[in-house]
Steps between C-alpha positions, in 0.01 A plus 500: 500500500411294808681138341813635535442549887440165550805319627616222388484267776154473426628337185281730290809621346810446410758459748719827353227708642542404834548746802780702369453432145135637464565844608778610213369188241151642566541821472656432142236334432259706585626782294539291175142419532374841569706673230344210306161587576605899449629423120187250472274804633680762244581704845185609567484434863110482579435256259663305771244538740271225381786232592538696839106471572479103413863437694423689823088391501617163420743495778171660769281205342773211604618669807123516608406135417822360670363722820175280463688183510686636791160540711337217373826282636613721820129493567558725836250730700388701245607327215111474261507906538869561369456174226182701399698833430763366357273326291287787409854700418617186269166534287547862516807520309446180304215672352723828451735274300284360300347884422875627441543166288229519277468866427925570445562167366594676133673776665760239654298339772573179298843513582453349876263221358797379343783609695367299832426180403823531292648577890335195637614309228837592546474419883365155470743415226818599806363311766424234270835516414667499846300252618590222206856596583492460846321133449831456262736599735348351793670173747280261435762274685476474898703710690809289725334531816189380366669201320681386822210490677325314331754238444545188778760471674606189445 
């Protein structure tokens, strides 16, 4: 369950899952959900696997496109050969997921089609959220020092 990992100073998530907080919150979490998924599953463990494939391929197929985006920016010695197989890896498993997708997607494949833009959802709403309240809560009135100085003297 990589959202719970993220902290939340990346304002992705809510501020009680912060540094301390996401380790014992987290791991609650986590273990409601997969008990969850265990009673949703009837206990039968590799009917899992499907939701394991997608997740983990998934994860290859973003971590391999944000390499290419790396290289294309960094754009060192080098940089067209390792763009190239990162790229060729990104198609790689993008085409794996879409395999996994289509042929498991009754067997509980369609699980992760909702559960991740549900996720994203979720994260845009909280930093959505921060930022109107940090607009609400901001000084829009100049600071002292900045008043005085712009004062005369006279």
């Amino acid at each position: 369950m990589f959202p719970l990992a993220l902290r939340a100073s990346r304002i992705l998530l809510p501020f009680s899952y912060g540094c301390r907080g996401c380790c014992a919150r987290g791991f609650v979490v986590l273990a409601v959900l997969c008990g969850g998924l265990l009673i949703l599953f009837g206990g039968v463990t590799d009917r899992l696997i499907p939701l394991y494939a997608v997740g983990a391929f998934l994860a290859f197929t973003l971590s391999q496109s944000g390499m290419v985006v790396h290289w294309r920016k960094k754009r060192g010695p080098h940089w067209l050969k390792s763009a190239l197989v990162n790229g060729l890896g990104a198609l790689v498993t993008g085409i794996t997921v879409i395999v996994v997708l289509v042929a498991k997607f009754v067997e509980g494949a369609w699980i992760t089609l909702l559960f991740i833009p549900l996720t994203i959802a979720f994260f845009i709403a909280v930093r959505r959220h921060y930022h109107s309240v940090r607009m609400l809560t901001s000084c829009r009135v100049p600071s002292a020092r900045q008043a005085s100085s712009s004062l005369p003297l006279w």
